[in-house]
N, C-alpha and C positions, 0 to 999 in steps of 0.2 A: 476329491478336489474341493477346497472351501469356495465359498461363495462370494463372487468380485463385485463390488460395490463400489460404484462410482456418482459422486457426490456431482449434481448440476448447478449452478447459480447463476442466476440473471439479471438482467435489468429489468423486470416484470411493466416497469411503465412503456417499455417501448415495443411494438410488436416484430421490428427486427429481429431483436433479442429472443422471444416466444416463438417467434420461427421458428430459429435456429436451434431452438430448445426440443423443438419438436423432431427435427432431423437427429439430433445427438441421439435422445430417446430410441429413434426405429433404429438407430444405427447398432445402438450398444446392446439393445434386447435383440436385433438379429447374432450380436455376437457371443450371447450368450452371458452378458454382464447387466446386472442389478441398475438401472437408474435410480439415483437415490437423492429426492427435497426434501428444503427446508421448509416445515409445517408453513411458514406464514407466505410462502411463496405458490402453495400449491393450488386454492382457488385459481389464481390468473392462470397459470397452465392450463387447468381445463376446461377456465372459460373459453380461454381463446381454443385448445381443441374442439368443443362445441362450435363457434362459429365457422371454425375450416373442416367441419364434418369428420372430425381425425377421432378415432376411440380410443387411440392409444394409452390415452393416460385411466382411461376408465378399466381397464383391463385387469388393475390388478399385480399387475406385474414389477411395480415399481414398490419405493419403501421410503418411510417419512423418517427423516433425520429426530431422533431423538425419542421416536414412538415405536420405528421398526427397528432401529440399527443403532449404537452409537458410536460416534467421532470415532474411536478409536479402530473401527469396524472398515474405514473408509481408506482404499487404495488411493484413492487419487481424487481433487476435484477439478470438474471443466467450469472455468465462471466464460461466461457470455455476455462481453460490455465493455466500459471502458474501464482507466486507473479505478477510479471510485468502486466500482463493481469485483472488482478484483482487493480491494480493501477491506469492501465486504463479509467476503470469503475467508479472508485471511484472518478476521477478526471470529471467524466463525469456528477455527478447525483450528486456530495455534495451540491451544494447549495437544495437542495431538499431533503437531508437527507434520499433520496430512500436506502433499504437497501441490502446489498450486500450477494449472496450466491457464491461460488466460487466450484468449479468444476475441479480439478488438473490435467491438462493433462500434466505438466510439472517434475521438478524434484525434489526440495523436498517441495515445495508449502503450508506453515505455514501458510496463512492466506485462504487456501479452508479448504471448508466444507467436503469433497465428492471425491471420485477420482472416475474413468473412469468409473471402475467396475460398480459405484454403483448409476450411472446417471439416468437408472432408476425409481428405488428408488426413488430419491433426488426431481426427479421432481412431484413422486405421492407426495410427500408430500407438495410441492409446490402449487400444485393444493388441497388439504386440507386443507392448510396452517396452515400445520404443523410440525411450527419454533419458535424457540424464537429467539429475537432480540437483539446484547449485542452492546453498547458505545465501541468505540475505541477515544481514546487521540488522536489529533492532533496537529501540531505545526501551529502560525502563523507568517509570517518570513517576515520583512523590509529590507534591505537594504538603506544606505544612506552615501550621497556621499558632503563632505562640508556643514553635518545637513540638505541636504535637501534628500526625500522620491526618490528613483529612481525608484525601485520595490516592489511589493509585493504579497506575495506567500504562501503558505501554504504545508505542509505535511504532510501522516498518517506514513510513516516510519522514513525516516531522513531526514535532512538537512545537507550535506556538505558544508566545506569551503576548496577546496583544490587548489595546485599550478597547473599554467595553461601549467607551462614546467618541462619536467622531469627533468631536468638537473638541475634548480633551487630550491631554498629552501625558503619555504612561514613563513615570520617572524610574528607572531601573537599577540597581547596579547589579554586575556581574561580575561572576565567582568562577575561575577554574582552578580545580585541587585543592578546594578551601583557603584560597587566598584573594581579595578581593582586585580586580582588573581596572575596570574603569566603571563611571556610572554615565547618565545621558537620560536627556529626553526623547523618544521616540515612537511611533507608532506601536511597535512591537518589536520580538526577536524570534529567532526561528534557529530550532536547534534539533537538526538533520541528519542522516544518515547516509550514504552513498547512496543508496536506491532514490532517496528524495531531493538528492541534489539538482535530478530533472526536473522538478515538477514547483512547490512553490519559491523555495529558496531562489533556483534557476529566475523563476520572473523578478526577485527581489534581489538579482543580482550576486548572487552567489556563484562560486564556481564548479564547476562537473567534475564528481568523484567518478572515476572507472570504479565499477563494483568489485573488483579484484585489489582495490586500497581500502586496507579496513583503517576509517577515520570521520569523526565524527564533526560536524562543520557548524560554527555558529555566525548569523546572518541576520546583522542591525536591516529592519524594517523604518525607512526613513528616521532615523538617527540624526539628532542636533548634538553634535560634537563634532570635533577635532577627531579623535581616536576613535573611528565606530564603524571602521571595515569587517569585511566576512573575514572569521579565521576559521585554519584547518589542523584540531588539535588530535591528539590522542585519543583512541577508541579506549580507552583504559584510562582517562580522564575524567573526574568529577565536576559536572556543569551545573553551575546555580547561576536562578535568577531571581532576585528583591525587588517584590515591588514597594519601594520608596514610599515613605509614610506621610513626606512632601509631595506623592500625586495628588493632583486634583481630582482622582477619581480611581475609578478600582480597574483591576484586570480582570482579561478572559483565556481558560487556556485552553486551546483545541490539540486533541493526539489524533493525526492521520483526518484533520474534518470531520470526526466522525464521534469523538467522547470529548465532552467537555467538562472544566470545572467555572466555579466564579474565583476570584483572586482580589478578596481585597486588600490594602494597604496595609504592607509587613508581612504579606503571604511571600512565601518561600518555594521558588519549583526547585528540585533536583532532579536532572536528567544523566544517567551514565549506559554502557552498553547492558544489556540485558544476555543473562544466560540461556535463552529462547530464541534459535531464529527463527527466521519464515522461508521457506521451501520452497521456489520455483520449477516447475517444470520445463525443460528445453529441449529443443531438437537438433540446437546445433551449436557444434565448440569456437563459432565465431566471433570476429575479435568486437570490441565494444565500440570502435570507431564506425564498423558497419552501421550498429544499428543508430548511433546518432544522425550519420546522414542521411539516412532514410527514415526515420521521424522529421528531422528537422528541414528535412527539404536543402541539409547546405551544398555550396556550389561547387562542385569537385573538377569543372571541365575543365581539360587541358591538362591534367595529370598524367604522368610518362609513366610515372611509378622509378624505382630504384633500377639501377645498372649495378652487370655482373661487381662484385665487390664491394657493396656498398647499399 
């Protein structure tokens, strides 16, 4: 039988997180699976086992991502944290399409499996493996500057194009299908995927894709216009955005918070679906309305529910 490798990621600044790091660990070497980190992650691990007397990670038994094992080696990853930390992950293992289980130590964390309580749990089942595996949409995102390629980047939640100073305002026009739409002045735009339609879109007023609508949503970030609502177009659509050579100033793009470029004046994004998804791990075939109300805390009381026929 080959050998099961299971890939850990944390929020290393939080010692919740290294807790909980610690229990996966005894959890997974009692069952007979590999714990396996990311070299830059593994000092804090055994610092913090040093301080709670723990040898576990001294042992031996575990293996460093990329010096014992690689990506392609890896069953499964547990990330330990919030969205952010779970981005992490994803940005760590997608060319490997290894898939993600998520474990919420954070605060209202829409793309975990699992929270604190039930870590546990999460990882007998892990160790059974006993999970389905669901496609998440991702975006693939160029840049280009005088038609030529400067960057290129991908995202599982958005892609922004926003101004690099507060005080100015980022002049745009935008493109879908190579045809030009409207232009405007505005903060930024944000150009999302159904997994990310919770997260910043959502607070800039966007609206909530079920992850089972494959569709791609673009979402004016304070927008002076007339015409500068969120749309929700084709996953098989070409999205460009021009930053206007009449801004007072240059752009920034951020893919998932986490890679950026600079964008100055006549820089060019193109964002379409990407042939790459990202992998989540789940434990259960429930429907998407569940888990909005219980992230969101919304009000359900007094609900009868449906009568026989209806």
């Amino acid at each position: 039988m080959s050998e099961r490798l299971v890939l850990i990621v944390s929020h290393t600044r939080r010692n919740d997180a290294l807790s909980a790091a610690s229990q996966v660990i005894s959890q997974l070497i009692s069952a007979g699976i590999t714990p396996v980190f990311p070299e830059t992650e593994l000092d804090e691990h055994r610092n913090y086992a040093k301080t709670q007397g723990n040898s576990t990670i001294e042992l031996g038994n575990l293996k460093v991502l990329g010096r014992d094992c690689a990506i392609g080696e890896l069953e499964l990853v547990i990330v330990l944290g919030g969205d952010g930390t779970i981005l992490k992950a994803a940005e760590l293992v997608r060319d490997a399409a290894t898939p993600l289980l998520g474990i919420n130590l954070g605060h209202v964390g829409f793309l975990a499996e699992s929270e604190r309580d039930g870590l546990d749990d999460a990882v007998k089942r892990v160790v059974a493996k006993d999970y389905l595996i669901k496609e998440r949409l991702t975006l693939d995102v160029g840049v280009y500057v005088d038609g030529t390629e400067v960057f290129r980047t991908w995202a599982l939640n958005e892609v922004t194009i926003e101004k690099s100073s507060t005080e100015k305002m980022l002049e745009v026009v935008l493109e879908i299908d190579r045809k030009p739409l409207t232009s405007f002045g505005c903060d930024g735009i944000i150009i999302g995927t159904p997994t990310g339609s919770t997260a910043y879109a959502f607070s800039a007023g966007g609206p909530i894709v079920w992850p089972s609508v494959e569709a791609i949503t673009v979402v004016p970030i304070s927008a002076h216009a007339l015409f500068a609502r969120p749309l929700v177009v084709s996953p098989r659509a070409d999205i460009a955005v021009e930053v206007l050579q009449r801004s007072n100033g240059s752009g920034v793009l951020w893919a998932d918070g986490r890679r950026t470029w600079h964008l100055p004046p006549g820089a060019r994004v193109v964002a379409r679906r990407s042939d790459v998804s990202v992998r989540l791990a789940r434990f259960r075939q429930g429907p998407f309305n569940d888990r909005l109300v219980k992230k969101f805390s919304l009000p359900v009381d007094g609900w009868r529910g449906p009568v026989e026929g209806n």
